[in-house]
N, C-alpha and C positions, 0 to 999 in steps of 0.2 A: 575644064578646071574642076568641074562636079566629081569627076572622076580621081581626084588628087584627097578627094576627102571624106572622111567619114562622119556619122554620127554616132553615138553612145551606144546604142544596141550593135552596129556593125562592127564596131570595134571590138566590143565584148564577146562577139560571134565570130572574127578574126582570132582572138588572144585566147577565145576558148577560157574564159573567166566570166563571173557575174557581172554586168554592169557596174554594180558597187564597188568592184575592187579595182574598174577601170577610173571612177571616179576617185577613188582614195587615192591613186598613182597620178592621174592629172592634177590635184589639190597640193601635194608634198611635190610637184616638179620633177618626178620622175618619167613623166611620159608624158610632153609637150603638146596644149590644147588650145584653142580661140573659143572664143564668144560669136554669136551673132549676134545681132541690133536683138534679135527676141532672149540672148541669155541662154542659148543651146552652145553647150559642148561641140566642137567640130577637131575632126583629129586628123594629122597631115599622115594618108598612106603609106609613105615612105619610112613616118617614123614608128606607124606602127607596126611595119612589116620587120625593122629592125629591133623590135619590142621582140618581135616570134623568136629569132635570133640568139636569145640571150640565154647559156648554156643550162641555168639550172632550170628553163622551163620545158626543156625536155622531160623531168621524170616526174612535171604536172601532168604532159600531152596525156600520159595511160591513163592515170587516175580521172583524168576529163573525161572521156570514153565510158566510163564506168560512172560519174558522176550524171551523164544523162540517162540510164536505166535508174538510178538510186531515186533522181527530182522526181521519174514519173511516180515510181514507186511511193514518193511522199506526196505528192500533191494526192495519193487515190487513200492513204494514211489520214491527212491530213483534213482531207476534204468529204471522209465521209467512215464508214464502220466505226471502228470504236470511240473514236474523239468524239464522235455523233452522240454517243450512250454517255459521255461526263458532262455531268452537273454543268460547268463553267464555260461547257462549247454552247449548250444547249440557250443560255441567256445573252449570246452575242450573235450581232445581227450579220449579213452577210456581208456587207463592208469592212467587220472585222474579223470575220471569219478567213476573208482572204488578206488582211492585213497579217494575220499570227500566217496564214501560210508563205507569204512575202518574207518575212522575216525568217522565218524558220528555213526557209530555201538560201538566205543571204547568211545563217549562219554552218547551213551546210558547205557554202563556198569558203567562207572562211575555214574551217577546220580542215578541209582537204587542200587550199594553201598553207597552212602553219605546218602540217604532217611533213608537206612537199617542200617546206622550207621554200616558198615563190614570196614569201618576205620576213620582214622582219619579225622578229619577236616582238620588239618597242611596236610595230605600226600594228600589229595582228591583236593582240592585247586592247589595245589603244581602241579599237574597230570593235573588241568583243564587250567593252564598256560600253559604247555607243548604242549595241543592241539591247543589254541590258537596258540601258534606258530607256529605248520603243518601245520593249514589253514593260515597263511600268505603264508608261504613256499612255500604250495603246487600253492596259488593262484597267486602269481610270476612269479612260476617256467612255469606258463602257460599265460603267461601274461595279466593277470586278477587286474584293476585296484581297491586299498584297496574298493572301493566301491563295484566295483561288488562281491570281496568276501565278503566283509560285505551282497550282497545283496545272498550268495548264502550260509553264516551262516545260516542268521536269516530265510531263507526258510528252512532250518533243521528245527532249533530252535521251530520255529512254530508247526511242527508233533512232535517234541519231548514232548512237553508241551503236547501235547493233548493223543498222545500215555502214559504218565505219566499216566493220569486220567483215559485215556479206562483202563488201570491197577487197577486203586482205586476201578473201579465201578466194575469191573470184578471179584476182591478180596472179595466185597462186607463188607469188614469191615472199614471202611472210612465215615465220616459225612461229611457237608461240613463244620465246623469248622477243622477239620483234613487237606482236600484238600486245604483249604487255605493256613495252616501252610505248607503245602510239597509244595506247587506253591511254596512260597517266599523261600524255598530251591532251586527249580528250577530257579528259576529267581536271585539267589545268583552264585549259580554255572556257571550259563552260562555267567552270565554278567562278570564273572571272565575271561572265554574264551574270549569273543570278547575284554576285556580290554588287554588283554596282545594280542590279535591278532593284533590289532592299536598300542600298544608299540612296537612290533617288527617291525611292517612295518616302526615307526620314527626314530627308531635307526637305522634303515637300508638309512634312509633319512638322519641322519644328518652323518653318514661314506659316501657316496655317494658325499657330499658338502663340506669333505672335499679337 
């Protein structure tokens, strides 16, 4: 019966997607899950093997392939050279050193879903709001003023746009009339994140003033 089921990382290593996007699909009832008595995610093989199945995650499979050279790429980005030399890396501890690289990796999965069209616009949106409010959260919880997290987004943001494109060229089926049109997805999506990362930080300003 062990064999009938999976847990959270297996499944996400099965579907070839981030754990987080395996969890958004079990939450919304698109991809059927149980509990254990301890509150772990368990996934029936069957359905997630009929998850691989479904036509349009064929023209994720490439971009996936290419999405595990880009993470290593970022985590050695992320975890060390230049983010090492800004002001804003340098005052956060290592617990949240790898939280911004957590998140920065979960938004990399998203943007190469929303490209791939593997969901919706409403649910991808929805998901890029959520991050936006980690990176306030997290930039708070370390006390990193909305600017310097603003200024330790948009240093993601920056390799993410470019890592995008080492993707395009690397695919090699992409013009530049294409990479335009997937920029202004990029720069849709992410402007979504940093909007709601500045909404959380006001509402958190005006309960504060009360």
């Amino acid at each position: 019966m062990d064999n009938d089921w999976l847990n959270l990382s297996e499944t996400a290593e099965l579907l070839g997607v981030h754990p987080a996007t395996v969890r958004a699909w079990a939450d919304r009832g698109e991809l059927p899950a149980q509990r254990t008595p301890g509150g772990h995610r368990r996934f029936r093989r069957a359905d997630v093997e009929a998850r691989t199945a479904v036509p349009d995650r064929t023209q994720l499979a490439g971009a996936n392939i290419l999405i595990q050279n880009m993470m290593g790429k970022a985590r050695l980005e992320l975890a060390g050279g230049e983010a090492e030399l800004q002001p804003w890396h340098q005052g956060l501890d290592e617990a949240a050193k790898q939280a911004h690289r957590d998140i920065g990796r979960h938004l990399l999965h998203l943007v190469i879903d929303y490209i791939a069209h593997a969901r919706t616009e409403t649910a991808v949106l929805t998901e890029a709001q959520h991050i936006g409010r980690d990176y306030e959260r997290i930039g708070r919880a370390n006390g990193l003023s909305l600017t310097d997290t603003t200024r330790a987004y948009l240093f993601f943001r920056e390799f993410l746009a470019q890592a995008i494109y080492d993707m395009i060229i690397a695919s090699g089926g992409q013009g530049p009339t294409d990479w335009a049109q997937i920029r202004q997805q990029v720069v849709c999506l992410t402007n979504e994140v940093l909007l709601a990362m500045i909404a959380a930080h006001e509402a958190r300003e005006e309960v504060g003033a009360l």
